[in-house]
C-alpha positions in Angstrom: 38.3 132.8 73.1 36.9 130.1 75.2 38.5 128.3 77.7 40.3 125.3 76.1 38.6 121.6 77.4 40.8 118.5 78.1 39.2 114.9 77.5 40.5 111.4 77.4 39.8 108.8 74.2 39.4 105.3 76.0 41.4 102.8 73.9 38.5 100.5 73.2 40.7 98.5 70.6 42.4 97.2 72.9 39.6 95.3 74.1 40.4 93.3 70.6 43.6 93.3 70.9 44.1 92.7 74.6 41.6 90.8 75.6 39.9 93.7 78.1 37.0 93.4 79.7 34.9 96.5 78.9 34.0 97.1 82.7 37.6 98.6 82.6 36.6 101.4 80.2 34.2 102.3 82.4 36.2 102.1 85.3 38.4 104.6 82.9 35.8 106.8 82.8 35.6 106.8 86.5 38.8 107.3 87.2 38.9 110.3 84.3 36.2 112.2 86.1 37.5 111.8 89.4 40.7 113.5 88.2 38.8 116.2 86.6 38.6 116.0 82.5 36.2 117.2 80.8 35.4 114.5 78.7 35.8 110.9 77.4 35.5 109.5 74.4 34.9 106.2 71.9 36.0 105.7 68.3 34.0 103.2 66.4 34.6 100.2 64.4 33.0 96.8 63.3 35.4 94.3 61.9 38.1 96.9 60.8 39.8 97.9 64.2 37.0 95.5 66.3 36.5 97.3 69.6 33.1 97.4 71.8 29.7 99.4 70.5 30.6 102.9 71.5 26.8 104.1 72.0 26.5 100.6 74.3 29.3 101.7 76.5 29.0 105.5 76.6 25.9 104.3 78.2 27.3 101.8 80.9 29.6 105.0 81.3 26.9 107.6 81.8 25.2 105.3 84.2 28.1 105.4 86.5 29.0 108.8 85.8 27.8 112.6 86.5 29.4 115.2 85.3 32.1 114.1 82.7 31.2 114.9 78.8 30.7 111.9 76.8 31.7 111.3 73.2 32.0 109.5 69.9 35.0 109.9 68.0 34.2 109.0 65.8 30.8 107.3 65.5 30.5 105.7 61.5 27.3 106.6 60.4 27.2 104.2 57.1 27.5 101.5 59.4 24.4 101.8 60.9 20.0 102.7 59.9 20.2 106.7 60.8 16.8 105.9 62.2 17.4 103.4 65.1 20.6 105.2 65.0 18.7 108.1 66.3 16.9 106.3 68.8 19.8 105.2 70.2 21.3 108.6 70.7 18.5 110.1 71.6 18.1 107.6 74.5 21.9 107.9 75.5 21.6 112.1 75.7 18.3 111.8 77.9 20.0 109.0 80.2 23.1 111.2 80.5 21.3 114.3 81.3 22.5 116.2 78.0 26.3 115.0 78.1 26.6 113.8 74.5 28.6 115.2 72.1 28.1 113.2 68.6 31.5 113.1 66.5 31.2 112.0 63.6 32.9 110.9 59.8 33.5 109.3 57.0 35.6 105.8 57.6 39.5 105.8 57.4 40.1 105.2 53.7 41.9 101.7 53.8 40.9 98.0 52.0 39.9 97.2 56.2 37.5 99.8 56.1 35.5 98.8 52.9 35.5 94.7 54.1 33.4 96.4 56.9 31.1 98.4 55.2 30.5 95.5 52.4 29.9 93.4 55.5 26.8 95.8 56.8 25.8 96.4 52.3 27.3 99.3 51.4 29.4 99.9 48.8 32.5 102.4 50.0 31.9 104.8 47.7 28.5 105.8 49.5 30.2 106.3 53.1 30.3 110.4 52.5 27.2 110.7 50.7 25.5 108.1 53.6 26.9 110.4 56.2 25.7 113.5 55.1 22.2 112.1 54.4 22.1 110.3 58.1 23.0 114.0 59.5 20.2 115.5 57.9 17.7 112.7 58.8 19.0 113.2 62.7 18.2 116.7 62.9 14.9 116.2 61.8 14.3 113.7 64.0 15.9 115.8 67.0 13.9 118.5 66.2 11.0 117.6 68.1 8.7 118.8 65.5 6.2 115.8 65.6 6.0 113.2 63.2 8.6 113.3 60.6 9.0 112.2 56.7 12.0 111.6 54.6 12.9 111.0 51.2 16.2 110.5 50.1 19.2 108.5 48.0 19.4 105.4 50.3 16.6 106.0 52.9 12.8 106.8 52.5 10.5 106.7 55.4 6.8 108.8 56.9 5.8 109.5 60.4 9.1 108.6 62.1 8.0 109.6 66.2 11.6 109.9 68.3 10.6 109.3 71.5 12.6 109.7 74.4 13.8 113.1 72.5 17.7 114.1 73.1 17.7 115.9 76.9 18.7 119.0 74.8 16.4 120.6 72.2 17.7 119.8 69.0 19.8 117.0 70.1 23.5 116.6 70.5 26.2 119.0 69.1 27.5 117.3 66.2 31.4 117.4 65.0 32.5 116.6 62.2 35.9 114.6 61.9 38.3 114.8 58.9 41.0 116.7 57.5 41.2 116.2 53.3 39.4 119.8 51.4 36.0 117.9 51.2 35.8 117.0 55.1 36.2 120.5 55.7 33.5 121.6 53.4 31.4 119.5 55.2 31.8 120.8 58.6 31.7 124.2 57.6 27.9 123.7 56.0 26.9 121.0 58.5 28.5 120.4 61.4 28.6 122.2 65.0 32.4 121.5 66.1 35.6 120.1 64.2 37.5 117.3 65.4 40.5 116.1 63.1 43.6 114.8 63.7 45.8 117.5 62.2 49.9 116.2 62.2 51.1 120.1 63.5 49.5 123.4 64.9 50.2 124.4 61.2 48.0 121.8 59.4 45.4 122.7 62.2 45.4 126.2 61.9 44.9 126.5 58.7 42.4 123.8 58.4 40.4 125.9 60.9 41.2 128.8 58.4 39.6 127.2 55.7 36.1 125.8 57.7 35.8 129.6 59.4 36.3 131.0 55.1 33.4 128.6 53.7 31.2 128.8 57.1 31.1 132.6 56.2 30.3 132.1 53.1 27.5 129.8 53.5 25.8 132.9 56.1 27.1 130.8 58.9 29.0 132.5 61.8 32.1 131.0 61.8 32.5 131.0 65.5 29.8 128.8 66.3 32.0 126.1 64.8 33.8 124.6 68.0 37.2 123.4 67.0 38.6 120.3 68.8 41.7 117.9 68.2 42.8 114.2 68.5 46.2 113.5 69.6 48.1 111.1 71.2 50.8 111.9 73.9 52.8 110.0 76.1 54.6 111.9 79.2 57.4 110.5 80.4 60.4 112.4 82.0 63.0 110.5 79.4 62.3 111.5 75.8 63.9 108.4 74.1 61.4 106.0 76.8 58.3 107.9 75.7 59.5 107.5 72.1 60.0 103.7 72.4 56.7 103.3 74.6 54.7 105.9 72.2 55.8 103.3 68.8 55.3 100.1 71.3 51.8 101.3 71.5 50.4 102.8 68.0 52.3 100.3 65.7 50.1 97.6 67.1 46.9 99.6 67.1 46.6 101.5 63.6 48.6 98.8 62.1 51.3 100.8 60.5 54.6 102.3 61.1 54.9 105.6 63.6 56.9 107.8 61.2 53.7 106.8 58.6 51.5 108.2 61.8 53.1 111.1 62.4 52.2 112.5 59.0 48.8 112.3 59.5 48.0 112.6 63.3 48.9 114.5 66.3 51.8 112.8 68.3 54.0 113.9 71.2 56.5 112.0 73.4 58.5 113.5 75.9 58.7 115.2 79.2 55.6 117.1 80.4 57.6 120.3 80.5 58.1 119.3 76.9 
């Protein structure tokens, strides 16, 4: 078993909701290297939960970084062409020396998130099938294999070049975020890590069970699949403060009630020895 990796998700909504500068997420950054994580990370979002372009920023962040792991979680690929997509992440791995790690999904399934997608042209039935075509038009273009062709459902192109290519051959892991049976599917035929946001070690483990089942059975050695987890914690040395401080802080940014949150995402408030 590998050695387990800590990171940080910078709360890039709050630039929306807040009014913060992004300069401070990179100063975030900073400060999360200095103290020795592993990685940061940026979720994505245009008009739904409005916060700054994650690719953008990562690479403000790698420029003022060198050794902290940088991350999407998660990066929406319907929202964007998969082919200046590409460019752009290609770019952002060779300017960060190989520090990318691309997390990506589907789109929350709320009314907010299909106003955004019919904002960009797509309808929000095609976000999973859009994903899944995007991932496959990114490898090929990663690959390095010269000029590359595609014909597919929504995109059709010949003699796409990548140049820069990703710093790493092949171009960024890619993890896949989601918990519901077809999410899981997907990472176990496509996808080079996990990254949900399991409610309980329970849910996790055996949504790990599940991707490691169908990964075999697809040929793939399961443990090549790199499991990973969002949660949220707040440390405080009186449980019933980090309660009240935990709720003061994800009502306003998800938008819902905290005992609606917990059934659905990793939460924790309490001490640290908690």
């Amino acid at each position: 078993m590998s050695t387990p990796r800590f990171g940080v998700l910078l709360s890039t909504r709050l630039a929306a909701l807040n009014g913060a500068d992004p300069e401070a997420f990179v100063l975030q950054a900073e400060r999360a290297e200095a103290a020795g994580f592993d990685s940061v990370w940026l979720g994505d979002s245009l008009l739904a939960r409005p916060r700054p372009e994650p690719l953008v920023l990562l690479a403000g962040i790698a420029a003022r970084t060198r050794r902290i792991g940088l991350g999407t979680a998660v990066l929406l690929p319907a929202l964007r062409h998969p082919v200046t997509t590409a460019h752009a992440i290609a770019t952002l791995d060779a300017l960060s020396r190989g520090r990318l790690v691309l997390g990506v999904g589907a789109g929350f399934p709320y009314p907010a998130s299909a106003r955004e997608l019919a904002c960009v042209g797509v309808p929000f039935e095609e976000r999973v099938p859009r994903l899944v075509e995007a991932l496959v038009i990114w490898r090929a273009l990663f690959a390095g294999q010269g000029p590359t062709s595609h014909e597919g459902r929504f995109w059709a192109f010949d003699d796409a070049l990548l140049t820069p290519q990703p710093a790493r051959p092949g171009g960024p892991p890619i993890w896949l975020g989601g918990n519901a049976p077809g999410a899981l599917r997907r990472v176990a035929r496509l996808a080079d890590g996990w990254i949900p946001t399991s409610a309980s070690p329970k849910v996790f483990t055996e949504g790990l069970a599940r991707i490691r089942d169908e990964a075999a059975r697809h040929g793939r050695d399961p443990e090549t699949i790199e499991p990973a987890l969002l949660a949220t914690l707040h440390v405080d040395p009186d449980r019933a403060t980090a309660q009240r401080e935990l709720r003061a802080f994800m009502e306003p940014y998800y938008g819902v009630p905290l005992e609606v949150l917990t059934q659905i995402l990793g939460c924790f408030a309490g001490s640290a020895a908690e």
